[in-house]
N, C-alpha and C positions, 0 to 999 in steps of 0.2 A: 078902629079897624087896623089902623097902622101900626098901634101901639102893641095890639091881638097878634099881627104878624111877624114882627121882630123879636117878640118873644118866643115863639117856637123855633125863631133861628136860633138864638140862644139856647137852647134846650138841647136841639139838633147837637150845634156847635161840641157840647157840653161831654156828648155821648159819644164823638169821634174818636180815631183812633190819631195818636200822634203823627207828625208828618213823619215820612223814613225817605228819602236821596236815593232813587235807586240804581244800578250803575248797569252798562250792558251788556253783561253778561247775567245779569238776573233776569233781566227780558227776555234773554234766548233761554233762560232755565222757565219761566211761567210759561203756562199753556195761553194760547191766545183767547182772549178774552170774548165768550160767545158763539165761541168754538163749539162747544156741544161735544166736545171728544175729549171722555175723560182720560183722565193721565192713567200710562199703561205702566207701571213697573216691569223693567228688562227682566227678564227670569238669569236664576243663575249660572253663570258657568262655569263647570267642571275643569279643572285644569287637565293638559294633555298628558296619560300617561306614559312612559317611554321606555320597553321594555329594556332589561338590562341585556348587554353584548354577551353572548359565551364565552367563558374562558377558555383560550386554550389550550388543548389539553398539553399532558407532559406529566410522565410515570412518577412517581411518589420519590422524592430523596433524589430525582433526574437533574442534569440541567439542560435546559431547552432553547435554543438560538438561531436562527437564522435557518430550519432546516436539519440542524444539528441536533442531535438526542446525544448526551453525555450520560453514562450509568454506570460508569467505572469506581473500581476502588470502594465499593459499598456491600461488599460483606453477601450480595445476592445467589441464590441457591436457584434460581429459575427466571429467565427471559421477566422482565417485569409487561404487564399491559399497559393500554393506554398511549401506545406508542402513535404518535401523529403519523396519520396515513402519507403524508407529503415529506417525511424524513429521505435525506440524501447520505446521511450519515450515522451509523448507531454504534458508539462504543461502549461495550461491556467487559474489556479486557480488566484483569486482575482483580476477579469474585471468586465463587464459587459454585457455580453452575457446572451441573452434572450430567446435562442430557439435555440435545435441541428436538423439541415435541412438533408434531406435526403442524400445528397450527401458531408457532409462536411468531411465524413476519407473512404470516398473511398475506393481511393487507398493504405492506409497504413494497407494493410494486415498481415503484421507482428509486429504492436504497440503490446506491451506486457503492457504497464503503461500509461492509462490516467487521469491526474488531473484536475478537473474542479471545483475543489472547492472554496465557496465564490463566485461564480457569479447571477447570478437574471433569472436562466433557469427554467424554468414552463412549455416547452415542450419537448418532446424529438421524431422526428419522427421514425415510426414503424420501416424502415430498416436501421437507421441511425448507429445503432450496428451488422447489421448484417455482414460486410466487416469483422470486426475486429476477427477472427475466431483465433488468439492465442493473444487474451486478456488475462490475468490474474487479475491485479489490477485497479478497477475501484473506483475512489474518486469522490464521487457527495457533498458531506456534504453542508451544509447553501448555499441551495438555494431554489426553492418556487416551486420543484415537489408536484404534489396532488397525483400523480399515480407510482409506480412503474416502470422505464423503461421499454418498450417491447422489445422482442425477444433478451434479452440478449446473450452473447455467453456463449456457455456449456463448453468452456476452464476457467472461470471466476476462478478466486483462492481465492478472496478477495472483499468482496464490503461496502463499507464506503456510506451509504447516512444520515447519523444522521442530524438530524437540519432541514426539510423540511417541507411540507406540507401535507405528507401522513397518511391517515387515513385507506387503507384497501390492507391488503396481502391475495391475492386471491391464491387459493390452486394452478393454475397454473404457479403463479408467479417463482418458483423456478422447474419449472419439466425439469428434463434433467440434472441440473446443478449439479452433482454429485462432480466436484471437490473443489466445495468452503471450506474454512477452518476459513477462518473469517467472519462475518456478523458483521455490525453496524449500528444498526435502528435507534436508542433514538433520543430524542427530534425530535419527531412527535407525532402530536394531535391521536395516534392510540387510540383504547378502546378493550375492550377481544372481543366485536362482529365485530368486523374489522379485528380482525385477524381468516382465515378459519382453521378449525382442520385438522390437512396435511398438512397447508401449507409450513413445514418444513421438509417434507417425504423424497423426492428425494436429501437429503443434506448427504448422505452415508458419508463423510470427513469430516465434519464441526466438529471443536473443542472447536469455540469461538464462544459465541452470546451474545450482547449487545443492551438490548429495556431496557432503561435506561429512565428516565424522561419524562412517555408518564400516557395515561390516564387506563390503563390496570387495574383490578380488582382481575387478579388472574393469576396464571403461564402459561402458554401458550401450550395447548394439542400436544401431537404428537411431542415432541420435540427428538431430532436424538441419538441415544446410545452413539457417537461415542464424544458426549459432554467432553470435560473435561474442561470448563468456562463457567457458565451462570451468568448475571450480569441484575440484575433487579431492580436496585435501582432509589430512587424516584419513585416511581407508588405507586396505591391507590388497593395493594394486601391486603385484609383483613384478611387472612388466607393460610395456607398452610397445604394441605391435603398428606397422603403417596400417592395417586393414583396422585396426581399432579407431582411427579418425577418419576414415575413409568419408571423402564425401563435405567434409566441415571447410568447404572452400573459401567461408568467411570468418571463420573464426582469428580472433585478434586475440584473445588473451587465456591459454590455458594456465590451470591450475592442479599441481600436483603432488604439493609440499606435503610430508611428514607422511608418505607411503614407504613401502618396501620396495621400492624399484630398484634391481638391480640391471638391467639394462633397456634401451630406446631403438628398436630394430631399423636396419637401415630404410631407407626410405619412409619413413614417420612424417620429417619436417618437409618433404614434398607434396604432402598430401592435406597441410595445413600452409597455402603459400601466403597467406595474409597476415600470419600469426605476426603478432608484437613484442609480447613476452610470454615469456614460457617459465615456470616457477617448478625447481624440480628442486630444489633444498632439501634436506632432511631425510634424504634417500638411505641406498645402497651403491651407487653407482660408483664405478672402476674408473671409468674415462668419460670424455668429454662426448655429449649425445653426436653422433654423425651427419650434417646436412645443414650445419649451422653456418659452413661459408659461405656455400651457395644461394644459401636463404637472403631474400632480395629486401624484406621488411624487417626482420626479425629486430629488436633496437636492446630489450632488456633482458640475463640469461642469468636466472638465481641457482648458480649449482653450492654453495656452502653448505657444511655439513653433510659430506659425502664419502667417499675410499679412491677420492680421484688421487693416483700418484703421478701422473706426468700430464705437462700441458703443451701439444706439441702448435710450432709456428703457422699451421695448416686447418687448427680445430678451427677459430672464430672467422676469420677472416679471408677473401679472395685471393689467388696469388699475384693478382692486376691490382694495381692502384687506381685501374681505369675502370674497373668491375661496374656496375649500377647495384650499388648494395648500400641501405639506407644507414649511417655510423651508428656507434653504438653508446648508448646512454647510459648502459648501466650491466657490469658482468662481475658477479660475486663468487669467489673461489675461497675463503677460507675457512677454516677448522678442515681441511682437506689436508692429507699424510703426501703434499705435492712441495716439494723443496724447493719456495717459490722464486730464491735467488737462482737459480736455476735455468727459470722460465726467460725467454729471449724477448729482448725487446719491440721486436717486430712481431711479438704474436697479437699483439693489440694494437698494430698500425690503423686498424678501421675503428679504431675507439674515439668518441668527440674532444674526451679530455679526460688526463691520466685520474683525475679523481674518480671518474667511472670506473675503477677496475677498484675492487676490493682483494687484497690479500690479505695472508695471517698465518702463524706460526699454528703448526698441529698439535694436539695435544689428544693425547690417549686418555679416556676415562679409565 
């Protein structure tokens, strides 16, 4: 019986499987033993998709930064699309764009800066400005408008159209636009009856104006208090009357050069008492303008290139040394037919230093 038994151990033994060490982490992988819970395979899973970010946008051949839309210099016939509705700035200057269409800035409700200068645009339609409701600076310069843009925005701070085709500023042209502070007209075919008396009224802020190299005959009516630049050189102004600045209480710096002025009527420089320099070169003038000693600010007086023949001791200067009259920086006299040995020493005693007076020998063309 014993021998019957040990023999089936052997048998047993025989049919096993090898011993295997097993470590623990293969216990925590086996199911427990009598468990009755068969092993579950995890199902799979899908990895998370992650949609891609939108690019954003910016017109074809543009360049796009901060805000910024760059589209210059690229050969364009027509506003490009695609313009980021968030643009504060679009320049399109030097293409050739022929006409702003109704719907070309939209949506760029808050552009504060557009440049379109140096394109070939001759129209601009009625509402094509009107989106742009915090505009500030508008640059049109050299290109072939006949008419002033319509319905500008009354945010406008700044408008550069010099170089165009425009011949008439109609008294409406600026109503409402209270905040502008710079104007630049010049070089336009304008004339004095193209421009309407008012039509600089409603410019309550304006400080700077520039009708530079146009066909004008005399200063421009109705011009705004709040002046302290006007620049009117090259035009065919024959004269300057006081009633022509009337009013320009602030004004520091006219400009006059390279008109036809053959004389400055008395009482002019009273009616400008803040003026600084006055730029009257390139005239007609005989003598020296009137009102210039009395004048309390007045520092720099460009008369060269004139028909001044005599410079008397009384034109520049107070006859008090005790006067309240601010010295002078800068007084140019020559190409003037004035025999400047002549001139007395004491006519420039309110002068800072003798290098501020310019003289020179005349010479007849």
């Amino acid at each position: 019986m014993k021998s019957a038994c040990l023999s089936l151990l052997l048998v047993t033994a025989c049919w096993a499987l090898p011993f295997r060490q097993s470590g623990f982490l293969d216990f925590m992988m086996e199911d427990d033993a009598g468990s009755g819970v068969p092993e579950v395979s995890p199902e799979p899973v899908n990895p998370p998709v992650f949609a891609m970010p939108a690019m954003p946008k910016c017109p074809f051949r543009c360049q796009c930064h901060l805000r910024v839309v760059q589209c210059s210099d690229l050969g364009l016939k027509e506003v490009p699309e695609d313009i980021p509705d968030d643009t504060i700035l679009l320049d399109l200057q030097n293409n050739k764009i022929a006409e702003i269409k109704e719907n070309d800035f939209k949506n760029l409700k808050g552009l504060q800066t557009l440049i379109l200068v140096n394109n070939k645009i001759s129209a601009i339609h009625n509402k094509a400005l009107s989106p742009l409701t915090k505009l500030q600076r508008l640059y049109l310069s050299r290109n072939a408008l006949k008419d002033m843009p319509p319905n500008m925005p009354k945010s406008l701070q700044e408008l550069r159209i010099h170089d165009n085709a425009i011949t008439k500023i109609k008294k409406a042209t600026f109503q409402g636009m209270s905040n502008i502070i710079v104007m630049e007209l010049g070089s336009n075919p304008l004339n004095s009856a193209g421009i309407d008396e008012g039509a600089f009224a409603d410019l309550k802020r304006v400080s700077y104006i520039r009708i530079a190299d146009t066909n004008i005959t005399e200063i421009p009516k109705g011009l705004p208090s709040s002046l302290s630049e006007l620049h009117l050189d090259a035009n065919k102004i024959t004269k300057v009357t006081a009633a022509s600045v009337q009013g320009l209480k602030n004004l520091a710096k006219l400009g006059l050069s390279d008109n036809d002025i053959s004389s400055v009527e008395n009482g002019t420089m009273a009616n400008v008492p803040h003026l600084r320099e006055l730029h009257l070169d390139n005239n007609a003038l005989t003598s020296v303008p009137s009102g210039l000693a009395d004048h309390k600010y007045i520092q720099v007086v460009y008369l060269h290139v004139n028909k001044i023949a005599a410079v008397g001791t009384g034109d520049f200067c107070p006859p008090s040394i005790n006067s309240k009259k601010a010295m002078y920086s800068g007084i140019s006299l020559f190409s003037n037919p004035v025999p400047y040995w002549e001139v007395q020493p004491t006519t420039f005693r309110c002068v800072f230093q003798r290098s501020a007076i310019q003289l020179g020998n005349y010479r007849k063309k």
